[in-house]
C-alpha positions as MATLAB code, in Angstrom:
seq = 'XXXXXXXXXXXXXXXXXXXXXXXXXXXXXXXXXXXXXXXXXXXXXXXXXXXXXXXXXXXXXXXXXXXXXXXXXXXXXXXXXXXXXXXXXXXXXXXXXXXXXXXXXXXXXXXXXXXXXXXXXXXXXXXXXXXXXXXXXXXXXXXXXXXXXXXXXXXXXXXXXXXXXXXXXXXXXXXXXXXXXXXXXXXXXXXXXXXXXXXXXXXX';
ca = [
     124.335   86.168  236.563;
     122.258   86.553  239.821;
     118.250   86.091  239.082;
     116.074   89.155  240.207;
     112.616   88.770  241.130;
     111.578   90.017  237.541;
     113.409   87.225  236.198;
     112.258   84.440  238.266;
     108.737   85.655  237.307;
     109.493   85.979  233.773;
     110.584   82.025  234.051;
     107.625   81.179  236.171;
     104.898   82.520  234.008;
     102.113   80.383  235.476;
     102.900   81.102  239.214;
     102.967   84.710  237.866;
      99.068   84.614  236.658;
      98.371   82.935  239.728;
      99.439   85.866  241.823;
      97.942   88.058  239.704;
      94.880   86.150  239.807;
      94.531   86.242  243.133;
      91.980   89.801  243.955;
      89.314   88.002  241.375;
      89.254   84.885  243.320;
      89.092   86.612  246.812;
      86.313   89.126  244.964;
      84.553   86.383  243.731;
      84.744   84.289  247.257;
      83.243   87.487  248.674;
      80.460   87.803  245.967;
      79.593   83.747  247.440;
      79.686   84.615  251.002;
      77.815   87.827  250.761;
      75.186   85.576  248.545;
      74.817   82.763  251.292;
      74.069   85.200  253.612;
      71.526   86.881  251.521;
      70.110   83.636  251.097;
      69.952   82.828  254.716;
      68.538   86.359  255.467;
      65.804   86.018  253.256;
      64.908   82.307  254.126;
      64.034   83.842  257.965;
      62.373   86.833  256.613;
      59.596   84.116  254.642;
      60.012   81.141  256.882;
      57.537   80.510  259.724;
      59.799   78.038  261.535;
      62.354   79.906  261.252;
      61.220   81.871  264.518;
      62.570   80.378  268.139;
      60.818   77.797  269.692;
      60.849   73.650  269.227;
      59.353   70.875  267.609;
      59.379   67.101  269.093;
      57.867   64.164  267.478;
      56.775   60.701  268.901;
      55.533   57.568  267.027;
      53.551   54.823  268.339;
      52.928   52.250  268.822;
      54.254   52.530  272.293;
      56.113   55.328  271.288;
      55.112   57.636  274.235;
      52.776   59.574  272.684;
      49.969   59.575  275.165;
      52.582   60.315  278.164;
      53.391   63.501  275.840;
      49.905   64.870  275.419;
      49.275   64.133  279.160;
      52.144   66.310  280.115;
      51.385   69.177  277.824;
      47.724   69.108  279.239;
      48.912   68.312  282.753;
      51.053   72.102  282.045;
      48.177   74.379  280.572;
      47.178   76.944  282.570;
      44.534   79.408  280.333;
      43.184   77.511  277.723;
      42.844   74.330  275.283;
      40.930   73.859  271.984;
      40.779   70.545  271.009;
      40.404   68.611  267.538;
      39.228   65.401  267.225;
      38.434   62.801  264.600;
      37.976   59.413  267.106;
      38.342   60.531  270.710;
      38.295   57.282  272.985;
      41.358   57.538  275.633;
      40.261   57.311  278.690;
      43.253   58.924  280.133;
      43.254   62.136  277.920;
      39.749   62.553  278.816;
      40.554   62.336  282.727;
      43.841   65.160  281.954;
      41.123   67.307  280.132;
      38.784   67.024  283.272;
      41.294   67.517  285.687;
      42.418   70.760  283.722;
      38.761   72.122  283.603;
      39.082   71.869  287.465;
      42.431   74.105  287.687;
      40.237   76.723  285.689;
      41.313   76.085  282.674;
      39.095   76.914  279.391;
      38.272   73.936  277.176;
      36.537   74.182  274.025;
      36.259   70.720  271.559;
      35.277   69.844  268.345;
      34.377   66.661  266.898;
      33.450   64.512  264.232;
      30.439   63.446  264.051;
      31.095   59.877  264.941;
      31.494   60.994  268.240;
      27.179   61.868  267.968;
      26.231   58.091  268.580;
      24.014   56.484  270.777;
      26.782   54.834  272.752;
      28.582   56.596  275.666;
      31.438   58.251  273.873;
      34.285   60.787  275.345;
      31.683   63.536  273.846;
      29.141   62.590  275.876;
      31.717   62.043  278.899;
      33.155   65.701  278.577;
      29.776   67.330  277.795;
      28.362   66.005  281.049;
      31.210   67.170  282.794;
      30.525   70.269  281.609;
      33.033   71.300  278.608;
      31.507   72.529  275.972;
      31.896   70.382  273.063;
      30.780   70.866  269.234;
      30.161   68.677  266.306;
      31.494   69.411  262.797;
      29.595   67.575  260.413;
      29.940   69.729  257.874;
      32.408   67.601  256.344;
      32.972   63.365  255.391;
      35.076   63.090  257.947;
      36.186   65.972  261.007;
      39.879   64.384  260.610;
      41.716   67.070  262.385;
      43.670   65.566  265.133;
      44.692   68.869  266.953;
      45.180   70.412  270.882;
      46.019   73.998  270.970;
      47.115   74.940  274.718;
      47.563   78.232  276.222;
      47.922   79.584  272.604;
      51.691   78.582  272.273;
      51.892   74.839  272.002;
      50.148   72.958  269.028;
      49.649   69.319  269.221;
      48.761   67.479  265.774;
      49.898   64.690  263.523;
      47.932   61.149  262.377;
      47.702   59.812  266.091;
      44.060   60.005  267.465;
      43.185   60.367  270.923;
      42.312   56.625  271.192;
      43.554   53.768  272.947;
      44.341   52.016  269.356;
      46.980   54.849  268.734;
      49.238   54.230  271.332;
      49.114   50.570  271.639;
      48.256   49.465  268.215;
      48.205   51.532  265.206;
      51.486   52.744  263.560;
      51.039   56.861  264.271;
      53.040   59.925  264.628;
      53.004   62.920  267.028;
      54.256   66.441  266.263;
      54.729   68.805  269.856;
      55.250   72.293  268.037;
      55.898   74.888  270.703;
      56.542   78.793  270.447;
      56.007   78.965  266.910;
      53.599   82.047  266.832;
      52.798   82.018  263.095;
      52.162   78.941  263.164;
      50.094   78.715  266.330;
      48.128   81.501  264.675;
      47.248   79.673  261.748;
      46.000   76.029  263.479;
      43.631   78.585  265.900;
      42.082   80.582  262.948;
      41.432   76.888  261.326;
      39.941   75.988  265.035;
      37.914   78.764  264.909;
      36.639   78.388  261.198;
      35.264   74.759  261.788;
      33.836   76.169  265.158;
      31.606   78.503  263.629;
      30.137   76.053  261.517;
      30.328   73.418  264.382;
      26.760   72.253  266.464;
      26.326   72.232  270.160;
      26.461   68.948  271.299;
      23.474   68.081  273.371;
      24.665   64.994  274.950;
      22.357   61.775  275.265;
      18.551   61.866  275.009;
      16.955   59.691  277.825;
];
């Protein structure tokens, strides 16, 4: 008796549900795929960093975070607003001045630490002529933030100090072409600004 393909099926029944249910596991691998990418679609529509542009991070000590600032100042060519908690690096200071003389625009606010009788990178930049602000609106100022030409944002723990790079244990966050969030870190900038007091520098 020769075995026709209805047979063979008839003996097989499990291979035979298997065929059959075949379309319901491709549909339902389609209903996955076409989730995922929904997924994925709306994750971009809602996430900031999802937008083009790069993030690198440094930690110190010795970790190269002072060579990174000094580039990224060393680069701007319109503008920098500057955060500052404990500002003490000579070197930072000397990029800042250095940018002021390429015509760049430099605006800083500090803590009020920085107010002190002692000559202190406040009173260093103010007589060099960049305006510079005092939040003491606050405990503590703690923001540790550049913002330069309105496209790279430079934050994390590390102050602009000496310590920072050669002692403390810090990080360093380079975020550039991230427009939302550029945005947001120069409507904070100007917030603390408007409460903010001209520094007068040093009474003789």
């Amino acid at each position: 008796m020769v075995k026709t393909d209805a047979h063979l099926r008839a003996a097989c029944p499990s291979d035979n549900l298997s065929r059959r249910g075949l379309p319901n596991q491709r549909a339902a691998l389609k209903k996955k795929a076409f989730t995922l990418l929904w997924f994925i679609l709306f994750l971009g529509s809602i996430c900031p960093l999802a937008q083009a542009g790069s993030i690198r991070v440094y930690f110190s000590p010795h970790g190269g975070c002072t060579d990174a600032i000094l580039s990224e100042i060393n680069q701007a060519k319109t503008e920098i607003l500057l955060q500052a908690y404990s500002f003490t690096s000579k070197p930072i200071a000397q990029a800042l001045i250095r940018a002021q003389k390429r015509g760049v625009r430099i605006s800083a606010v500090l803590d009020k630490s920085n107010r002190s009788q002692k000559y202190s990178a406040a009173t260093f930049l103010k007589n060099m002529g960049i305006p510079v602000f005092i939040d003491d609106k606050h405990a503590i100022a703690h923001n540790k933030i550049m913002i330069i030409d309105n496209r790279v944002v430079i934050t994390g723990s590390f102050n602009f100090t000496a310590a920072a790079e050669n002692k403390n244990a810090e990080n360093l966050l380079i975020l550039d072409d991230l427009p939302d969030l550029t945005r947001a870190y120069r409507e904070n900038f100007q917030n603390h600004l408007r409460h903010a007091t001209s520094y007068p520098g040093l009474e003789e």
